[in-house]
N, C-alpha and C positions, 0 to 999 in steps of 0.2 A: 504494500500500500504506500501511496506515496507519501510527504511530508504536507502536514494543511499550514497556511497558513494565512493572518491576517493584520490590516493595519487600521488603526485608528487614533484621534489625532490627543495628544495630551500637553499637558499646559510645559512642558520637557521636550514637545516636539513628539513628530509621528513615529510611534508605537510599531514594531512590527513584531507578532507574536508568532510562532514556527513551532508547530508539534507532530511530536510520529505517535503511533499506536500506545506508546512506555508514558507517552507526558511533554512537558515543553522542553522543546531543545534551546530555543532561543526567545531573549524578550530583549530586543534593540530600541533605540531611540536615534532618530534621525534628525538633524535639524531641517532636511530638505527631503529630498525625496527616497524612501528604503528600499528600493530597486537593490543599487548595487551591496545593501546590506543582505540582501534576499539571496545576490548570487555566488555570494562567500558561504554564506551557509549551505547553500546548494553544492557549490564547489567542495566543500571542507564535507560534506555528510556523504555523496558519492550518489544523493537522492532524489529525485524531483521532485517540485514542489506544487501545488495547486490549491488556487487560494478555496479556501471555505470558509465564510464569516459564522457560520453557525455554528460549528465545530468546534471555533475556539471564541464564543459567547460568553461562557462561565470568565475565563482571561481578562476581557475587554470590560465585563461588568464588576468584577473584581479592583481593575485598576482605576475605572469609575471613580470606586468607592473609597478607595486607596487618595486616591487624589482628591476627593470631598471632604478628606479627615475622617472618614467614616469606617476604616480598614486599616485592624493593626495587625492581620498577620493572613498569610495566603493560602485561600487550599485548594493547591494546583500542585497535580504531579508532576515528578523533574523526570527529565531525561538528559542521565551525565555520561551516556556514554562516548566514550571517545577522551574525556578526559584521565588524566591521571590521577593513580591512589592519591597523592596529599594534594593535589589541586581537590578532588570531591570531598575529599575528608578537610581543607580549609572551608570550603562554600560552606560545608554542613554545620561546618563551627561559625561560619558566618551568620548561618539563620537562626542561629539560638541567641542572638545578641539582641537585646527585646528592644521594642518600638521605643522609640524617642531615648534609647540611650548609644551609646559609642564605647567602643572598644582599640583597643592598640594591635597591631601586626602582629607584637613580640603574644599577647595576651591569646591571639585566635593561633597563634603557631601551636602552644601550649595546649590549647584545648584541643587543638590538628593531633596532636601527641608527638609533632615535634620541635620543641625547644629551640629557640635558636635560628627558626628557619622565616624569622620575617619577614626576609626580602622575598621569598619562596610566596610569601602570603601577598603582599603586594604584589607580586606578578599574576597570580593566581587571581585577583580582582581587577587586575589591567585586563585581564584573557577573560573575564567570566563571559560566557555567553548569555546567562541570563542578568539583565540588572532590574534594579527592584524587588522582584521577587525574593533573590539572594540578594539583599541591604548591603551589597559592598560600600555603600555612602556611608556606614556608621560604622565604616573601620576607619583610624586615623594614625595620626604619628602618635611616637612614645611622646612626644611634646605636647600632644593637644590639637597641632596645628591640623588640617582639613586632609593637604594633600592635592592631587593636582582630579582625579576623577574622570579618567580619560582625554583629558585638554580640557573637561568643564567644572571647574570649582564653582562657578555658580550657581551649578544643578548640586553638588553635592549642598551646599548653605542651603540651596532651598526644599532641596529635600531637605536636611535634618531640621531646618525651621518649620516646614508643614508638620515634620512629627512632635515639635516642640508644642506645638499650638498656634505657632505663630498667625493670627491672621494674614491674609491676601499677598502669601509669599507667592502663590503659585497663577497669581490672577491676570 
């Protein structure tokens, strides 16, 4: 079966949600158009793709409600395959890092079970295919400081201000 996928548009830019049979492989953000995001994942999975907006409906109303304040945790199945044991076992340590709080590289290595492998864990969220879902935005420095977030530190502020409470971060 092939891979579904769908986009829709969020206050982060347009959404592209990609899933196989196991759950989501990928949840992108685009500032423009997620064609050529589409054909990386196409590329990298070995799969075709064809869109299905109903398919991946639970996704798109999830993030919805994600983005209204409304949603403090996700239940959408993952699909990690193809990554590696400590990259899946960081993301996993990632989503246990509860809403509206932040965590350090060195702190998710530790809970990864390994010690020491920060930088491992920062690469591991430069690569995630999925964001959001897996909160790489509320992993940061030993310092506090943000971090760069794929080239967007302003998405990462406004994400962890939307889970702050912050009013009209995302408006």
């Amino acid at each position: 079966m092939p891979l579904r996928y769908t986009t829709t548009p969020t206050p982060i830019g347009v959404a592209l949600a990609v899933e196989s049979d196991d759950g989501l492989v990928a949840l992108r953000f685009a500032e423009g158009s997620p064609e050529s995001l589409l054909d990386q994942i196409v590329a990298a999975r070995r799969e075709p793709a064809v869109r299905d907006d109903e398919a991946l409906d639970s996704v798109v109303t999830q993030l919805e409600h994600y983005f209204a304040g409304e949603l403090r945790s996700f239940d959408i199945p993952l699909d990690l395959a193809g990554l590696t044991p400590f990259t899946r076992a960081a993301l996993e340590a990632i989503r246990e890092i509860p809403y509206g709080e932040t965590a350090g590289y060195g702190e998710v290595s530790i809970t990864a079970g390994v010690p020491r492998a920060a930088r491992a864990v920062g690469t591991a969220c430069a690569n995630t295919p999925i964001s959001v879902v897996i909160p790489v935005h509320r992993v940061v420095r030993s310092d506090g400081s943000l971090g760069e977030y794929g080239g967007r530190p302003e998405v990462k502020r406004a994400l962890l201000a939307l889970e702050s409470g912050i009013e009209g971060v995302l408006a």
